[in-house]
N, C-alpha and C positions, 0 to 999 in steps of 0.2 A: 504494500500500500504506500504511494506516494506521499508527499507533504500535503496536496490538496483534496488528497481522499482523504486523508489522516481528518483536515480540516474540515470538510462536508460532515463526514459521518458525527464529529466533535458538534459541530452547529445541530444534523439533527438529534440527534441526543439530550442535545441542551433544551429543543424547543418542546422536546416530548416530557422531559423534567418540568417544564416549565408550566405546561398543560398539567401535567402528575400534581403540583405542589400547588396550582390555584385549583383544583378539584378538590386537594386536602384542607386547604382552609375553608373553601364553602360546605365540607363536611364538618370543621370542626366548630362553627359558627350553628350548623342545622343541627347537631348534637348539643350544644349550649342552648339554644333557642328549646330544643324536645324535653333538656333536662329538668330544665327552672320551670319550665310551662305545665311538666308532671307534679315537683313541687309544689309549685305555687295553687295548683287545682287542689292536692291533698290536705295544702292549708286551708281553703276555700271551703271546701266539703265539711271541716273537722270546725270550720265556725259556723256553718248550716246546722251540724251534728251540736253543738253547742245551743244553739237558739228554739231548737224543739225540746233541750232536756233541759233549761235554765228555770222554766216554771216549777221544778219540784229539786230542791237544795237536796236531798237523799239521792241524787244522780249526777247531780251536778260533778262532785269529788272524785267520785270512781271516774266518772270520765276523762272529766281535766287530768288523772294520775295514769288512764291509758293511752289518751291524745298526745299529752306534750312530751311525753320519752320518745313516742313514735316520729315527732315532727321534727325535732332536735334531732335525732340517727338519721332519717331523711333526710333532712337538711345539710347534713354534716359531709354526707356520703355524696351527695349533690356538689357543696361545693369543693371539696376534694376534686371531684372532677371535671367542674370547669376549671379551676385554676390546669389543672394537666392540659385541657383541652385551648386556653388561654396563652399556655408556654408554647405547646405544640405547632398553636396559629403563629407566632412569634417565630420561631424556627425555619417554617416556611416562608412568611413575609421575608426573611433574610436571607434565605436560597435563594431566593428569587432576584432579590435584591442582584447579587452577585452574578446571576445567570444573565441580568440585566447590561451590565457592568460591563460584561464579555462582549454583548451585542455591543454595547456605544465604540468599545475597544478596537473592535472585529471586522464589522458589518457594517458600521452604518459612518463612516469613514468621511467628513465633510459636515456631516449634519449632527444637529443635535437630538436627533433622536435617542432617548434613553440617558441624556447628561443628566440627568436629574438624580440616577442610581451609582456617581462616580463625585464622590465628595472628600473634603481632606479629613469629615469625620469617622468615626468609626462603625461598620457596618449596622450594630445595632442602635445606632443615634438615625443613621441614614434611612434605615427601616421605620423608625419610629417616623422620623420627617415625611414619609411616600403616604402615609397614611393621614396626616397636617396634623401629627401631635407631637409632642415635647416630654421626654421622660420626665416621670416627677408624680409623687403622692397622690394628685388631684389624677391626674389619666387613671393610674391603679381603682381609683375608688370610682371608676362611672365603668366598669368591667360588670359582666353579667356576674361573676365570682362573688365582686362588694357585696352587690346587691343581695344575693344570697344571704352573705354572710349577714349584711345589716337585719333580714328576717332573722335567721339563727338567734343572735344577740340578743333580739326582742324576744324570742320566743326563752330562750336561756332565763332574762329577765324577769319574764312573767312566771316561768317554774318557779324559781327559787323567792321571789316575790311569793308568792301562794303557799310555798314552804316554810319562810317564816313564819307568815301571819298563823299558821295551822300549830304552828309551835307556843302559840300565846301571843306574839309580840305585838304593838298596835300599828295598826295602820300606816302611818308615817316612817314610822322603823324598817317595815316592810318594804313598801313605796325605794324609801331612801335605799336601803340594800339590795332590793331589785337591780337600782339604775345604776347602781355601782357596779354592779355585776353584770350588767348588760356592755358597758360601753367598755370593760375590761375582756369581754367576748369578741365583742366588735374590733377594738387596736388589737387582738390576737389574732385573728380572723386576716385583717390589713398586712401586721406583719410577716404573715406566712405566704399572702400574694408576693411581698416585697420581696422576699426572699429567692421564690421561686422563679422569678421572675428572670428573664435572661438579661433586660434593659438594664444597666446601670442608676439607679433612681436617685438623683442627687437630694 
């Protein structure tokens, strides 16, 4: 094989990767989108299941004590995996990036086609850029993941909310330990996006 077969077959390669890797993130997008939309119904349902049994306090307890462990493990196991499904899309925005990169290099020789994927930043800033966002806390927290987790944290809260009060304590003690507990769910939740996250988050 010559230098310009060598080159042919290198381009198509690239452009079948390239098809391969935007197929993979409008699946990993349709799988976030089916995951949250499953959750978010079982939550829906379980305050329906709530609102025919709230007239009788003798049903109320037992249920709140089988609904919220069930929506909290749902929940949990849900956002476990969009954050996977969130890095994965990340991965391939960056393939692509590079497979991009090669075109402006390669192919398209005079023009600016593809300059947009060849910058003196570092591919995952570059990636973040294609999409017109900016690494940083505020991007993390509007991900299908957050969202999740901000139900989590509510739901976390209102357990243990309901836990105190069941234990004696009054009202406001409850309340107050609740929210304490919620939003220490919540920055856990944040920081474990952060982490996984492949973007550098300043």
């Amino acid at each position: 094989m010559d230098e310009g077969e060598r080159e042919q077959a290198l381009l198509t390669a690239l452009t079948t990767e390239h098809f391969v890797l935007q197929t993979s993130r409008g699946a990993t997008v349709t799988e976030s989108v089916g995951r949250a939309t499953v959750f978010l119904s079982l939550l829906s349902a379980s305050l329906i299941g709530l609102g025919f049994v709230s007239s009788s306090e003798r049903l109320v307890t037992p249920y709140l004590g089988a609904v919220l462990p069930t929506l909290v493990v749902t929940g949990l196991l849900t956002f476990a995996r969009l954050v996977q499904n969130m890095v994965e899309n990340s991965l391939d925005l960056q393939r692509i990036q590079r497979i991009r990169a090669y075109y402006h290099h390669n192919v398209s020789t005079g023009h600016d086609f593809f300059a947009d994927a060849v910058s003196d930043e570092d591919i995952a800033r570059a990636a973040w850029r294609e999409v017109g966002a900016r690494p940083g806390w505020f991007q993390l927290m509007l991900t299908t993941a957050a969202m999740v987790g901000a139900v989590n944290a509510l739901l976390v809260g209102l357990g243990v909310t309901l836990l105190v009060g069941l234990l004696g304590a009054g009202s406001a003690v409850a309340v107050g330990v609740g929210v304490v507990v919620a939003l220490a769910a919540f920055a856990a939740q944040v920081a474990f996006i952060s982490r996984r996250s492949i973007s550098r988050v300043p």
